[in-house]
C-alpha positions as CSV (number, residue, x, y, z in Angstrom):
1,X,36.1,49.5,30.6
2,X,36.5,45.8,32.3
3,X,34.7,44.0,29.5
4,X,34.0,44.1,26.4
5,X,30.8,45.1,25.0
6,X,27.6,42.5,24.1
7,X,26.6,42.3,20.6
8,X,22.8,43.0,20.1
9,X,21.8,39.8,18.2
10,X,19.6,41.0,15.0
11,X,15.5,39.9,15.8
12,X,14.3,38.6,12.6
13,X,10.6,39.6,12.2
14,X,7.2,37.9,12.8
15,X,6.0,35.7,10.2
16,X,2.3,37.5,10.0
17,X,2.7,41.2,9.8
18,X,6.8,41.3,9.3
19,X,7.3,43.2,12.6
20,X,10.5,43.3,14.5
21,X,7.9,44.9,17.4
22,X,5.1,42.1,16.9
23,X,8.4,39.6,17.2
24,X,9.4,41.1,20.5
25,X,5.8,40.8,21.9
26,X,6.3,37.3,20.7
27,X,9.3,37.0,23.0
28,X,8.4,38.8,25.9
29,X,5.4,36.7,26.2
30,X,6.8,33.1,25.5
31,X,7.5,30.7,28.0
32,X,9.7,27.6,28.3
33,X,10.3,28.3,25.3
34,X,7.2,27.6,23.6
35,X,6.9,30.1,20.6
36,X,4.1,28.5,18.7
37,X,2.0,28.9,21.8
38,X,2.9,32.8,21.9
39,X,2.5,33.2,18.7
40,X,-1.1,32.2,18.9
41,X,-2.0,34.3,21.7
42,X,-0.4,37.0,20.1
43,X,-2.3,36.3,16.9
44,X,-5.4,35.6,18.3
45,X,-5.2,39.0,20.8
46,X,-4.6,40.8,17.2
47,X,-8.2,39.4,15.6
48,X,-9.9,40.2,18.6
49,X,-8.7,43.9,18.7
50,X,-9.7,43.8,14.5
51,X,-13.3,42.5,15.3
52,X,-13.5,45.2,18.2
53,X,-11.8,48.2,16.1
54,X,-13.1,47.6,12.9
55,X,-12.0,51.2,11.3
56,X,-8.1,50.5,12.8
57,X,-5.2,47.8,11.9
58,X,-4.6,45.8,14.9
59,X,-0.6,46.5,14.2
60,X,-1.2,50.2,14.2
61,X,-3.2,50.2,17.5
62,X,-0.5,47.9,19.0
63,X,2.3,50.4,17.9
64,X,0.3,53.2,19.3
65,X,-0.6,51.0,22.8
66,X,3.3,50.4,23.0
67,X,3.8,53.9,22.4
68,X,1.7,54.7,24.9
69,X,3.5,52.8,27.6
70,X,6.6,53.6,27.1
71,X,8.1,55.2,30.1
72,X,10.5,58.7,29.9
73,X,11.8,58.7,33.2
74,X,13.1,55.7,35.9
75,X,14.2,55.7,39.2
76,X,17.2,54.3,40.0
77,X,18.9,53.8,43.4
78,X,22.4,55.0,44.2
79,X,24.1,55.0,47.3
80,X,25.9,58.1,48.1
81,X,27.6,58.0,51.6
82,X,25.4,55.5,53.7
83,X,22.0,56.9,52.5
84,X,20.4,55.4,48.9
85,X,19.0,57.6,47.0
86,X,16.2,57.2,44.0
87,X,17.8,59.2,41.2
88,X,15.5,60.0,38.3
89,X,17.2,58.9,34.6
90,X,15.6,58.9,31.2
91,X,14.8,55.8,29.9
92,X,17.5,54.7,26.9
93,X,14.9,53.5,23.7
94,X,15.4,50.0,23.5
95,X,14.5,50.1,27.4
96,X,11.5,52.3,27.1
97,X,10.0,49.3,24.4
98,X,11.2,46.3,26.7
99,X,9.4,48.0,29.4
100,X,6.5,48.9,27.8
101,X,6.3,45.3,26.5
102,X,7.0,43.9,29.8
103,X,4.1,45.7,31.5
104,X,1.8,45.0,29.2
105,X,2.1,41.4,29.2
106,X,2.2,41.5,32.7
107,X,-0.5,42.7,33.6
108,X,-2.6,41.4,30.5
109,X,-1.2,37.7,33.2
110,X,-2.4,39.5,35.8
111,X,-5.9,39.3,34.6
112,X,-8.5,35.9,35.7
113,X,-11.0,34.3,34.8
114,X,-10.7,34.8,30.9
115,X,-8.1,33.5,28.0
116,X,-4.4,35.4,27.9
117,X,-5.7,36.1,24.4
118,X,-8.6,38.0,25.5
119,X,-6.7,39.5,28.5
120,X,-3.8,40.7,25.8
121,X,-6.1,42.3,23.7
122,X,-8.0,44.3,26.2
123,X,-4.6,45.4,27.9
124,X,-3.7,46.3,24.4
125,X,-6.7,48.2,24.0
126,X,-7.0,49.9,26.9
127,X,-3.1,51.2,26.5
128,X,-4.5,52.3,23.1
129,X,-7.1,54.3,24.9
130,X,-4.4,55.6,27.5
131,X,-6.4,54.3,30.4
132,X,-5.6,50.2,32.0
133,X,-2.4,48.8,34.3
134,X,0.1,49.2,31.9
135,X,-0.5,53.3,31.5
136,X,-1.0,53.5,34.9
137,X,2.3,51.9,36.3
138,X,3.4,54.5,33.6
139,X,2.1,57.2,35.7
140,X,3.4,55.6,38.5
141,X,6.8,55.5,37.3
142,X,7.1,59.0,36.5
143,X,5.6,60.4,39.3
144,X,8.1,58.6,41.5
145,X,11.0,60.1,39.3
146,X,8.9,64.1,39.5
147,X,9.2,63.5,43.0
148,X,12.7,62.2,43.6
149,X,14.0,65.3,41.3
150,X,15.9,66.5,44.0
151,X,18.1,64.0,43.7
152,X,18.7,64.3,40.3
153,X,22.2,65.7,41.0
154,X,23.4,62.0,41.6
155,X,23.3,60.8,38.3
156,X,26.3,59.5,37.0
């Protein structure tokens, strides 16, 4: 080993629902810094998914959305004599949830013409429902590593 190893620093939970997961949301989704902002987004995303689901916690639907998400399998490329290969890996935890965060966000940004709050929460929702961006880049993910199985050989 050439280095030593990072220390994962401890998240300290959301102030609303005391959620390490609602506190990486948080994070994924701030920018420049601006936490407050996030927060409110995040919030705000969270009401509208409670006036839409009224039977359902918007915490449980958002674990279940992430859930959801969260990817099994990745390709990754490794070059083996010349020729780079995509070699299929399974997806360490804390990756699977920075993913599944990631996408989510992402595409909740890719979506115009309303509010990021209203965006989130119908990504959100939609993951919930196994249907939207997020699960399909899921799909997408996994059916790249079904078909690159061949290579599996290569991990390492």
């Amino acid at each position: 080993m050439r280095r030593r190893r990072i220390t994962k620093r401890e998240l300290t939970p959301d102030v609303k629902y005391k959620s390490e997961l609602v506190a990486r949301l948080i994070n994924t989704l701030m920018r420049n810094g601006k936490k407050t902002v996030a927060q409110n987004i995040v919030y705000g995303a969270f009401d509208v998914i409670k006036s839409k689901k009224k039977d359902m916690e918007p915490l449980e639907v958002f674990i279940q959305a992430v859930e959801n998400v969260k990817p099994k399998l990745e390709v990754k490329s490794r070059r083996v004599g010349g020729a780079t290969y995509q070699v299929p890996l399974d997806v360490p935890a804390e990756r699977q949830v920075a993913l599944a965060m990631r996408w989510i966000v992402t595409y909740s940004q890719a979506k115009k013409g309303r509010s990021m709050m209203q965006a989130l929460a119908s990504e959100l929702l939609d993951a919930f429902d196994n249907t939207g961006s997020s699960i399909k880049k899921k799909d997408d993910t996994h059916k790249m590593a079904q078909a690159n199985k061949a290579f599996a050989h290569y991990r390492w």
